[in-house]
GUFI-918584 format. One line per 4 residues: their letters; for each residue y, z, x of N, C-alpha, C, O. Coordinates in steps of 0.1 Angstrom, whole numbers. Layout:
! residues N
a	Y Z X Y Z X Y Z X Y Z X; ... $
! end
This chain:
! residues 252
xxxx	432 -1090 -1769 425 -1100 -1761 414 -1107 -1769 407 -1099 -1776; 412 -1122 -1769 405 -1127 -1777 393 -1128 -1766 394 -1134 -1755; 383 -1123 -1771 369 -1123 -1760 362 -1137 -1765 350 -1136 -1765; 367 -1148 -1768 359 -1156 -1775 346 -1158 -1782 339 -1169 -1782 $
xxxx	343 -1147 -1786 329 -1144 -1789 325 -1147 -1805 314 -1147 -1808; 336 -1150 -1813 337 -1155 -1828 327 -1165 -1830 329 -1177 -1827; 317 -1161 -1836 306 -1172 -1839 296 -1175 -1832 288 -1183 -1834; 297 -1164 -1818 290 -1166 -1810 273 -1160 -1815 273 -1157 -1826 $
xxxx	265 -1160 -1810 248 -1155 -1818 239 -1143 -1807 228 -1148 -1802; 242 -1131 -1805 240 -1122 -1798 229 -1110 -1803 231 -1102 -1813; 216 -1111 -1795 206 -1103 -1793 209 -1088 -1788 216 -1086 -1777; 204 -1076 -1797 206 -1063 -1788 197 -1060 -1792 196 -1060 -1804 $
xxxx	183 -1058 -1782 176 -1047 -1782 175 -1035 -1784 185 -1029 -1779; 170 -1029 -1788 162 -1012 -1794 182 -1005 -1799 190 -997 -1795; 182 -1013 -1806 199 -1014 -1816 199 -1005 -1830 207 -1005 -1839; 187 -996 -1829 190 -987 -1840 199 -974 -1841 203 -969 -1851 $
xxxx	202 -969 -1827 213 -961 -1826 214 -959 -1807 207 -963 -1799; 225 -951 -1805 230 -950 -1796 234 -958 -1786 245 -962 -1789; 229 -965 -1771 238 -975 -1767 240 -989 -1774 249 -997 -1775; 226 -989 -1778 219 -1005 -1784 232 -1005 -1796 240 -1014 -1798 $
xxxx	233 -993 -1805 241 -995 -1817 254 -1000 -1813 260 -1010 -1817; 257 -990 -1805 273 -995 -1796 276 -1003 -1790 288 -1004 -1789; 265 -1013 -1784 267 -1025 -1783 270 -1037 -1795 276 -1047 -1797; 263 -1030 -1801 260 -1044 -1812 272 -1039 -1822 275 -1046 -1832 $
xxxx	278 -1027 -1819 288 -1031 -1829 300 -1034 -1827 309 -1036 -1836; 303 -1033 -1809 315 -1039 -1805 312 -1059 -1806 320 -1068 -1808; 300 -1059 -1804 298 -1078 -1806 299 -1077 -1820 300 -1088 -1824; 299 -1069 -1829 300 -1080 -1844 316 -1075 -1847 324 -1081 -1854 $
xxxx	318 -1066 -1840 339 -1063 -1841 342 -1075 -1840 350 -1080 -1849; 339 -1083 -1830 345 -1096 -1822 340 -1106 -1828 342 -1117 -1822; 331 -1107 -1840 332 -1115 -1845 316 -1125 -1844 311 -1134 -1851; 312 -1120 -1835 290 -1126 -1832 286 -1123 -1843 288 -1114 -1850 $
xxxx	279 -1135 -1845 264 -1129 -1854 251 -1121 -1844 244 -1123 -1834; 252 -1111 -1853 246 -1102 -1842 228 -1097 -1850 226 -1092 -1861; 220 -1102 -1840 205 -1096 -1845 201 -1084 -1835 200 -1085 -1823; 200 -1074 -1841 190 -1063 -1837 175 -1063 -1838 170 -1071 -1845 $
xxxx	166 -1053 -1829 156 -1050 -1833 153 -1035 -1829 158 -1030 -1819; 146 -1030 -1835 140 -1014 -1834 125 -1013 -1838 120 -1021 -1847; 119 -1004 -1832 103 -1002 -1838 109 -996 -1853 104 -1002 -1863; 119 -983 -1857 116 -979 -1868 122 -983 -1884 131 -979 -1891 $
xxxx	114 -991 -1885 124 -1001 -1897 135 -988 -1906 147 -991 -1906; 132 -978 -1910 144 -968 -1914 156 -967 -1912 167 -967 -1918; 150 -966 -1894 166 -963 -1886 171 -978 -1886 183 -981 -1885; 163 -985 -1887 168 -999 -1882 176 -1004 -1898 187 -1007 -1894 $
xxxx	177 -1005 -1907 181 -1005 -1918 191 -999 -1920 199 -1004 -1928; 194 -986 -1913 206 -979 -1916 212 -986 -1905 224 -989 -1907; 209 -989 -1894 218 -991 -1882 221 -1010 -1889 232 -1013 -1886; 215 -1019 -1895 222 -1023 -1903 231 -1025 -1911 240 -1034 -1911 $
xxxx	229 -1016 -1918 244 -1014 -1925 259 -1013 -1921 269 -1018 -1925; 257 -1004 -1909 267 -998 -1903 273 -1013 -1897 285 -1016 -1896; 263 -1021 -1892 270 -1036 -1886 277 -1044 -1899 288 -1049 -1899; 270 -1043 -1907 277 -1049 -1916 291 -1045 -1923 301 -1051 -1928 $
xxxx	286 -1031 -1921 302 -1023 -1924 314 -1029 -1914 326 -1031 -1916; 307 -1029 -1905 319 -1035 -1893 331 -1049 -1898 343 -1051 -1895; 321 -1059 -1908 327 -1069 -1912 334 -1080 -1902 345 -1084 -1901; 322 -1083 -1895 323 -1091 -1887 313 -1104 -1884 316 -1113 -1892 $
xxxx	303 -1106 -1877 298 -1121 -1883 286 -1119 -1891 285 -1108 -1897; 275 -1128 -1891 268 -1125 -1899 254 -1112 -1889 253 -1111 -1876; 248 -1105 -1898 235 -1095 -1890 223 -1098 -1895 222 -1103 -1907; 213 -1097 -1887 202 -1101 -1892 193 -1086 -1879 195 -1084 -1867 $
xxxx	184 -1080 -1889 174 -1071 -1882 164 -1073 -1881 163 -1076 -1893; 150 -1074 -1874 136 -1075 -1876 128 -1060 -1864 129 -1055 -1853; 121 -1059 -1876 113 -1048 -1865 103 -1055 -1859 95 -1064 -1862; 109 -1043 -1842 97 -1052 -1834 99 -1038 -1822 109 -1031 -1819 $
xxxx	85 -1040 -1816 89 -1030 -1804 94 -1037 -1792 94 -1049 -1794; 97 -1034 -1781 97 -1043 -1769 89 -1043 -1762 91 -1052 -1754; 79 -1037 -1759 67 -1034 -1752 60 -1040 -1756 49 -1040 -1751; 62 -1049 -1767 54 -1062 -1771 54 -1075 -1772 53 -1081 -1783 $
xxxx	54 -1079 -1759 57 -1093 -1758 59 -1100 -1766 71 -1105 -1768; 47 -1104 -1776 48 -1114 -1792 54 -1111 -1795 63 -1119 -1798; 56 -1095 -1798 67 -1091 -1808 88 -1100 -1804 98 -1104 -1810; 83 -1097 -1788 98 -1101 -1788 99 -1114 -1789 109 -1120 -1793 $
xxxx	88 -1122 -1784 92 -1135 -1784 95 -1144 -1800 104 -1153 -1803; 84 -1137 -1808 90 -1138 -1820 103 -1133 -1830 106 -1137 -1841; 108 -1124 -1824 127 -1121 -1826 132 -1125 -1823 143 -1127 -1828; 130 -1133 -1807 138 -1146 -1800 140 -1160 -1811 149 -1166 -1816 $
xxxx	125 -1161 -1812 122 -1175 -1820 133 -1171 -1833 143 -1178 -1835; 130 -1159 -1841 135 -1161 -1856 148 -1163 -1857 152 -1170 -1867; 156 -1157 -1847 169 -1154 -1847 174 -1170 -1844 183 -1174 -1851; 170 -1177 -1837 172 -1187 -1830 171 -1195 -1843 181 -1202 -1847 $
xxxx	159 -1195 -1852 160 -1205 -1862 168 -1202 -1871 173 -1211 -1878; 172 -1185 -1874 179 -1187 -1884 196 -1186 -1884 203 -1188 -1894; 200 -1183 -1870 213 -1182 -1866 215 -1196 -1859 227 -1200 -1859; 204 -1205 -1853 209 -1214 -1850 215 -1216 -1833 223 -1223 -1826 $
xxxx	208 -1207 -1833 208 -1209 -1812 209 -1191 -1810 210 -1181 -1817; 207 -1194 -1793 212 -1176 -1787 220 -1180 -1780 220 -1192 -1775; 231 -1168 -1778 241 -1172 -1764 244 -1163 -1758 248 -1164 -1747; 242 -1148 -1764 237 -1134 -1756 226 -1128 -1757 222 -1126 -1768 $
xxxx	220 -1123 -1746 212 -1112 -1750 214 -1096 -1740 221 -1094 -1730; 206 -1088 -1746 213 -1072 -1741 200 -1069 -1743 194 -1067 -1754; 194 -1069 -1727 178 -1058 -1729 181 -1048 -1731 192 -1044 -1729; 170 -1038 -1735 172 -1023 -1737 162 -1016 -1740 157 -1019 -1751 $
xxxx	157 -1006 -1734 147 -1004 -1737 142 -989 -1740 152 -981 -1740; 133 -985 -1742 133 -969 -1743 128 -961 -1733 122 -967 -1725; 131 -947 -1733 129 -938 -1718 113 -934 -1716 104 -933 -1724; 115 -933 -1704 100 -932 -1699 97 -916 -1695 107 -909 -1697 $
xxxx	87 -909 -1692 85 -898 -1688 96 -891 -1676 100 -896 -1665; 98 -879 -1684 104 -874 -1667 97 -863 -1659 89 -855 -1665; 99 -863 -1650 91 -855 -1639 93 -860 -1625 96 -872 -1624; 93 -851 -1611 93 -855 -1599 85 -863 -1592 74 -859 -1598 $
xxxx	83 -869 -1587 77 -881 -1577 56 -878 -1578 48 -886 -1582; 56 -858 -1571 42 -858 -1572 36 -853 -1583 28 -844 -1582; 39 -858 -1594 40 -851 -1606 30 -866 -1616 24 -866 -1626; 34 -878 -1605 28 -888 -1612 14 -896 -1604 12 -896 -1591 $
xxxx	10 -898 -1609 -1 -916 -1604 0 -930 -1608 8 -934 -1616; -10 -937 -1599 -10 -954 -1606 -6 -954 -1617 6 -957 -1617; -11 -951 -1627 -14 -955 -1644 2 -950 -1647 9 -957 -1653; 6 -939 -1642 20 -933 -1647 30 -941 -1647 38 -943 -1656 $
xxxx	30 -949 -1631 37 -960 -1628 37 -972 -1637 47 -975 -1644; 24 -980 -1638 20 -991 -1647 30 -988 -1659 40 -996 -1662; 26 -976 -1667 29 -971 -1678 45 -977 -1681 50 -986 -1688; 50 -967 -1670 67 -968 -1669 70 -984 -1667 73 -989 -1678 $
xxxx	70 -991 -1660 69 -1009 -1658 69 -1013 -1670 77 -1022 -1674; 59 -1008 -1680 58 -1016 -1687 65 -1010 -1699 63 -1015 -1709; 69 -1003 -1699 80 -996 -1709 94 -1000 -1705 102 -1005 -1714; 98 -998 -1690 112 -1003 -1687 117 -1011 -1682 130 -1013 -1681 $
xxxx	105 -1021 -1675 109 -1030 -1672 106 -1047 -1674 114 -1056 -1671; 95 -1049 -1677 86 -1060 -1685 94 -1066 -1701 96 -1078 -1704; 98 -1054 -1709 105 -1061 -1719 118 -1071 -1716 122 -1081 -1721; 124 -1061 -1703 135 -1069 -1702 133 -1088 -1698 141 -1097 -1703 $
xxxx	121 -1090 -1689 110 -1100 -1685 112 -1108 -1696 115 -1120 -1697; 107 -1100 -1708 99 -1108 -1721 113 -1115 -1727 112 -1128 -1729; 127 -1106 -1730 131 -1111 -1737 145 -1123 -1734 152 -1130 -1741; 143 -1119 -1714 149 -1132 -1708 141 -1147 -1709 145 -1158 -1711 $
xxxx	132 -1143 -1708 119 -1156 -1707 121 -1159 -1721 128 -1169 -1722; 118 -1155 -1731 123 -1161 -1743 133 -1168 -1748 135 -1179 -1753; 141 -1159 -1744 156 -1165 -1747 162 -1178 -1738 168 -1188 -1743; 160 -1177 -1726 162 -1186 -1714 163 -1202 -1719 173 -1208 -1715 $
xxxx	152 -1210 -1730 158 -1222 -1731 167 -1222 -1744 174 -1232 -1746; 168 -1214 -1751 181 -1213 -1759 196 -1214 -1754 205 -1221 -1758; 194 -1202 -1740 209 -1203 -1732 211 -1212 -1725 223 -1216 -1724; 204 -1215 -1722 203 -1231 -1710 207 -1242 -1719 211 -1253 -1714 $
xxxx	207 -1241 -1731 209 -1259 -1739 218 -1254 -1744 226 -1263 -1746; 222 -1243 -1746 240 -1242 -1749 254 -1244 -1740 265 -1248 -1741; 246 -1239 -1728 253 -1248 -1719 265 -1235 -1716 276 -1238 -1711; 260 -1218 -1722 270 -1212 -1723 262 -1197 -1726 255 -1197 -1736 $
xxxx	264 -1185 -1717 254 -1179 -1725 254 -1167 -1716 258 -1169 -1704; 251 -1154 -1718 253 -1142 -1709 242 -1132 -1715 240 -1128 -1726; 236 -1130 -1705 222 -1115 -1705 231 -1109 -1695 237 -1113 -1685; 229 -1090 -1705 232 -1082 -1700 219 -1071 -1704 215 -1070 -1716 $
xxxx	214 -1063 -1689 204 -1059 -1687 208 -1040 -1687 215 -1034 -1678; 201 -1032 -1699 206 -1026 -1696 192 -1016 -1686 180 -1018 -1687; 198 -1006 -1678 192 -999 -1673 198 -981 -1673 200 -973 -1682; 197 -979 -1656 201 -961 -1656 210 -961 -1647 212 -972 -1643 $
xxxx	218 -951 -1641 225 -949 -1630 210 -942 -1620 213 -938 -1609; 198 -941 -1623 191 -938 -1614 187 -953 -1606 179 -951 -1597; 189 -963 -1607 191 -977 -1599 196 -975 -1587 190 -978 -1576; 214 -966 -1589 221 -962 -1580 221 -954 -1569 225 -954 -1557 $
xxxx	212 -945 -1576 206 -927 -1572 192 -920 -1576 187 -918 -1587; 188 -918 -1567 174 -909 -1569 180 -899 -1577 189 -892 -1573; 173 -899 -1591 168 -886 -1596 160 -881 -1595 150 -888 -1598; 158 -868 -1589 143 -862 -1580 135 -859 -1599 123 -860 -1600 $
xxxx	143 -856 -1610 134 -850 -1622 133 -865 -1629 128 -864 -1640; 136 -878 -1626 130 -889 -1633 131 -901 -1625 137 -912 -1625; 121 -895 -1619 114 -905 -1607 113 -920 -1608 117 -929 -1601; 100 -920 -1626 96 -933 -1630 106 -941 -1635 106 -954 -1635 $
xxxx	116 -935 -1640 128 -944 -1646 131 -951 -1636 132 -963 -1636; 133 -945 -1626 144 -947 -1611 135 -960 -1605 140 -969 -1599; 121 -958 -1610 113 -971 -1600 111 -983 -1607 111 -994 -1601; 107 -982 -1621 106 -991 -1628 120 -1000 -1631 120 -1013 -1631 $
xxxx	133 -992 -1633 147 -997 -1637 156 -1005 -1621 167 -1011 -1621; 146 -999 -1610 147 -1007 -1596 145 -1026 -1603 153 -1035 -1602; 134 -1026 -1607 128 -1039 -1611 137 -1050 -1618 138 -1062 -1618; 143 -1040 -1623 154 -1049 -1639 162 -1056 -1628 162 -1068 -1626 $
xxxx	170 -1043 -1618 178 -1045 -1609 172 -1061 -1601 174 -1072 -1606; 165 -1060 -1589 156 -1071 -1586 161 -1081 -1594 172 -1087 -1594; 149 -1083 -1603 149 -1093 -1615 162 -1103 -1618 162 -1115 -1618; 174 -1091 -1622 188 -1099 -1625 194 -1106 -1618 201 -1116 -1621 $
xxxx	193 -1099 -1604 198 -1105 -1592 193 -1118 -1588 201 -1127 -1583; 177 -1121 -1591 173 -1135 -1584 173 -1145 -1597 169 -1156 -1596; 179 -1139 -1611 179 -1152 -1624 196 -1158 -1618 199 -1170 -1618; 203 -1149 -1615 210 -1150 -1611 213 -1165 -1604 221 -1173 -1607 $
xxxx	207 -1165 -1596 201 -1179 -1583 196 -1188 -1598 202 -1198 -1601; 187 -1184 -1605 182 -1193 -1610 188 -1201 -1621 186 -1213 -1623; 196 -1194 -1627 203 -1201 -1635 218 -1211 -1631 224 -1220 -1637; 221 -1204 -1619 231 -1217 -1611 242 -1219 -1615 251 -1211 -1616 $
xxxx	244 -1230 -1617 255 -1233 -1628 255 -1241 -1643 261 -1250 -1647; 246 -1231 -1647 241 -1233 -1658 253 -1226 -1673 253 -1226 -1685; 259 -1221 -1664 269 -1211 -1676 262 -1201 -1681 264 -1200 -1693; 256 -1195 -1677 249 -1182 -1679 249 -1172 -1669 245 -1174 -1658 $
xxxx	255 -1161 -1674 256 -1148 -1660 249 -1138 -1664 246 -1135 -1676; 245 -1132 -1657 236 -1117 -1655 241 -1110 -1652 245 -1112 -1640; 244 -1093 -1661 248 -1085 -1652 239 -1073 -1660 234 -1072 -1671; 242 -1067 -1648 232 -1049 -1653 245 -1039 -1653 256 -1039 -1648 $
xxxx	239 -1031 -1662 245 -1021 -1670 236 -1009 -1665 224 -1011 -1666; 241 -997 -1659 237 -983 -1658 247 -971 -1659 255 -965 -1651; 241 -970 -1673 247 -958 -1678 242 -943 -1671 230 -940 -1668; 250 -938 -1670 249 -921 -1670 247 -914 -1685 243 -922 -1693 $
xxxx	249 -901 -1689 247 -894 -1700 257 -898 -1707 268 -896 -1703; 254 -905 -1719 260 -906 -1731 256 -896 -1743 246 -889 -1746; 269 -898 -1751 264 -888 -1770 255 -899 -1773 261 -909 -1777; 240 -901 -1773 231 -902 -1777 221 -895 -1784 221 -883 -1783 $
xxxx	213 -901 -1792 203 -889 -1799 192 -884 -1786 187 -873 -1785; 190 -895 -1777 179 -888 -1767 189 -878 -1762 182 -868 -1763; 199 -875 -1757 207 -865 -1748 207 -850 -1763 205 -838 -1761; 209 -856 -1773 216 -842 -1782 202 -832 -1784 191 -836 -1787 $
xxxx	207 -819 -1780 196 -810 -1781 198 -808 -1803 204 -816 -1811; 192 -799 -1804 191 -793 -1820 202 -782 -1823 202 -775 -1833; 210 -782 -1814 228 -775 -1813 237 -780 -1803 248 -776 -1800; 230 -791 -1797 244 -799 -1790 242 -794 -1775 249 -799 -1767 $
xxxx	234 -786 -1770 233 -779 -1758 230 -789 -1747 234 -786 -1736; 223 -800 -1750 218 -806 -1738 231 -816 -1731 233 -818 -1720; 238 -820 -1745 252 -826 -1740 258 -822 -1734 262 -828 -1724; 262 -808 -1739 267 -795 -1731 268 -795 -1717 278 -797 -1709 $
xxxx	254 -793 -1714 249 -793 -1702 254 -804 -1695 263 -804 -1686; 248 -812 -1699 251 -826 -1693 262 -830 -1684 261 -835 -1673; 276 -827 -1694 287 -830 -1691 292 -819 -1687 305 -818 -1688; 286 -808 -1682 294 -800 -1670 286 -805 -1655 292 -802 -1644 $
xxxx	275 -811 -1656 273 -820 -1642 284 -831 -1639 286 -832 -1627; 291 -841 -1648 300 -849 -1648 310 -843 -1640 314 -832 -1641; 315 -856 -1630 328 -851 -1623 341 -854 -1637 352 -850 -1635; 338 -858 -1647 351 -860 -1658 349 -852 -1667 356 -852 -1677 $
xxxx	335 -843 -1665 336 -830 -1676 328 -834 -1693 324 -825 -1700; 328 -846 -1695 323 -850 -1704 310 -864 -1705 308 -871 -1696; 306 -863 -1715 294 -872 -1715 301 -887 -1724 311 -887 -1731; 295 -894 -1722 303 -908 -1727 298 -911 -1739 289 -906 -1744 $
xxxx	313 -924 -1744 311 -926 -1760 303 -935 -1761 302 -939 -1749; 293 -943 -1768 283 -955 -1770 291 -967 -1770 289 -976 -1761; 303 -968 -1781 313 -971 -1784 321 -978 -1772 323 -990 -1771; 324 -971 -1763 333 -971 -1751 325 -980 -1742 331 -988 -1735 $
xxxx	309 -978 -1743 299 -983 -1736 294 -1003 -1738 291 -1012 -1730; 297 -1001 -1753 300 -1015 -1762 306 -1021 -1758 304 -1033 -1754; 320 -1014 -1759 335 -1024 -1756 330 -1030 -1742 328 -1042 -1741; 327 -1021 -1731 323 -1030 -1715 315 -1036 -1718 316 -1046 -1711 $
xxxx	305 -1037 -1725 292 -1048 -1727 302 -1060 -1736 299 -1072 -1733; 308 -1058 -1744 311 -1068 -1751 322 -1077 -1738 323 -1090 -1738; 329 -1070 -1730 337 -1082 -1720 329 -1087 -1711 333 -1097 -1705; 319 -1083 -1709 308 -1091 -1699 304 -1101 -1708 300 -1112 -1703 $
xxxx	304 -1099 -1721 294 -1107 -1727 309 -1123 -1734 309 -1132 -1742; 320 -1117 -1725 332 -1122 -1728 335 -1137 -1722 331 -1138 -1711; 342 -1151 -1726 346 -1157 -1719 351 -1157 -1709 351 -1166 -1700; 360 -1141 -1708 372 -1137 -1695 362 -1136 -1681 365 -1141 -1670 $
xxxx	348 -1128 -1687 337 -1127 -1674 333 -1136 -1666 328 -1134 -1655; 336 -1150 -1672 327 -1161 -1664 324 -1158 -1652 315 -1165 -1647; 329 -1151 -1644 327 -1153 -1632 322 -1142 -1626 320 -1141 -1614; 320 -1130 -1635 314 -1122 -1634 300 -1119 -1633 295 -1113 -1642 $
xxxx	292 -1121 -1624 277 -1123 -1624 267 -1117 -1613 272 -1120 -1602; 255 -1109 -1610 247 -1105 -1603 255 -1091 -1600 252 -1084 -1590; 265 -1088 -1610 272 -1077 -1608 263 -1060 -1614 258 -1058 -1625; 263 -1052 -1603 257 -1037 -1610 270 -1028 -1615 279 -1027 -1606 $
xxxx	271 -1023 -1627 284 -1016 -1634 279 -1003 -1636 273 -1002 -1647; 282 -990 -1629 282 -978 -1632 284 -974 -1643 295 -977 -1646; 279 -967 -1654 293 -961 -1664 288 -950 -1667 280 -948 -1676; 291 -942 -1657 286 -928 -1657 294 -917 -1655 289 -906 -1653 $
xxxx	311 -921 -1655 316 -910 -1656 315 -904 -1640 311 -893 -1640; 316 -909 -1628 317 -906 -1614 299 -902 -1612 293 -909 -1604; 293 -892 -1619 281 -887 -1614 272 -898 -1606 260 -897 -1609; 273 -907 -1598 264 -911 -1590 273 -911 -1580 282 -919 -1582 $
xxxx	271 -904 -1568 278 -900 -1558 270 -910 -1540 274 -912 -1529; 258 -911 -1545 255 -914 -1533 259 -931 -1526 258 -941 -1533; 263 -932 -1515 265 -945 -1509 251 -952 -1503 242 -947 -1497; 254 -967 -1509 242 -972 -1504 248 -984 -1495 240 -991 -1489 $
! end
């Protein structure tokens, strides 16, 4: 299937490994020029390479955290000048504290907001008149399956990653018929480096909570981010997408 995405100019957030990598490397499979950003220039360099190994459009990396506004608005701007527009982007951001509900305060909260959910803010607001003058363009937001489900041991994710939720839902309205769709992404346990213990045990674990017994590929996680981010999607929008392997069981 041709995802028409060949030449297309697509943003992934915190893209130095695990979902962010797997995203960005099913969009440069298909053919995007794809820019990443990471705080750790190292990892981010190597998670470079690996795009480029893919042999697919052109890559461009800049370190930047997301927790910093400037910082992202200036990876919007560079990418923009030097790729020559945006037409996706894929928030993403890094995990917040875990712990149960009375475990936290104000400041704990603020903290989390602004770690999981504000960048996403920064790097729509940036991007926004790029997608709008293309006249063609898809943000995909990622978050948690705690959106779906209280996790009683990661409370702050669950409240802060509510917001993204929110958020996508009313750009949604705002962007109209602008040719730009919004959808959120909430993953369950993936083979990521935050999930892998220092012998593999936490994955372990993980995916004996799974009703499919196993913990998910990043890869696998990519491919669905790259068909949202697909021509086929157009019509796909203000949509929430599980991919957690059954484990969110509650009806809402």
């Amino acid at each position: 299937m041709d995802l028409g995405l060949d030449g297309k100019v697509a943003m992934v957030a915190c893209a130095s490994s695990g979902l962010g990598l797997g995203v960005a490397r099913a969009l440069a499979a298909e053919g995007a020029d794809v820019s990443i950003c990471a705080r750790d220039a190292d990892r981010l360099a190597e998670a470079h390479g690996k795009l480029e190994a893919v042999g697919g459009g052109r890559v461009r990396s800049q370190v930047a955290d997301v927790a910093d506004t400037a910082a992202v608005e200036r990876w919007v701007a560079d990418t923009a000048a030097e790729f020559g527009g945006v037409d996706v982007v894929v928030g993403h951001t890094g995990g917040v504290v875990q712990g149960p509900v009375d475990e936290f305060g104000p400041d704990d909260y603020r903290k989390a907001v602004d770690t999981a959910f504000i960048p996403h803010v920064a790097l729509v607001t940036a991007a926004t008149p790029h997608l709008k003058r293309g006249g063609w363009g898809r943000v995909l937001l990622i978050t948690s399956e705690s959106v779906r489900q209280p996790m009683p041991h990661n409370v702050l994710s669950g409240v802060a990653r509510l917001g993204v939720l929110g958020y996508a839902r009313n750009l949604v309205h705002s962007f109209g018929d602008s040719g730009v769709t919004v959808n959120v992404l909430a993953p369950g346990y993936h083979d990521t480096p935050a999930l892998r213990g220092p012998s593999g045990e936490d994955a372990a674990a993980a995916a004996a909570e799974v009703p499919v017994r196993k913990v998910g590929d990043p890869d696998d996680f990519g491919a669905l981010a790259a068909f949202l981010a697909s021509k086929q999607a157009a019509f796909v929008t203000g949509a929430l997408l599980l991919v957690d392997g059954g484990n969110t069981r509650a009806v809402v």
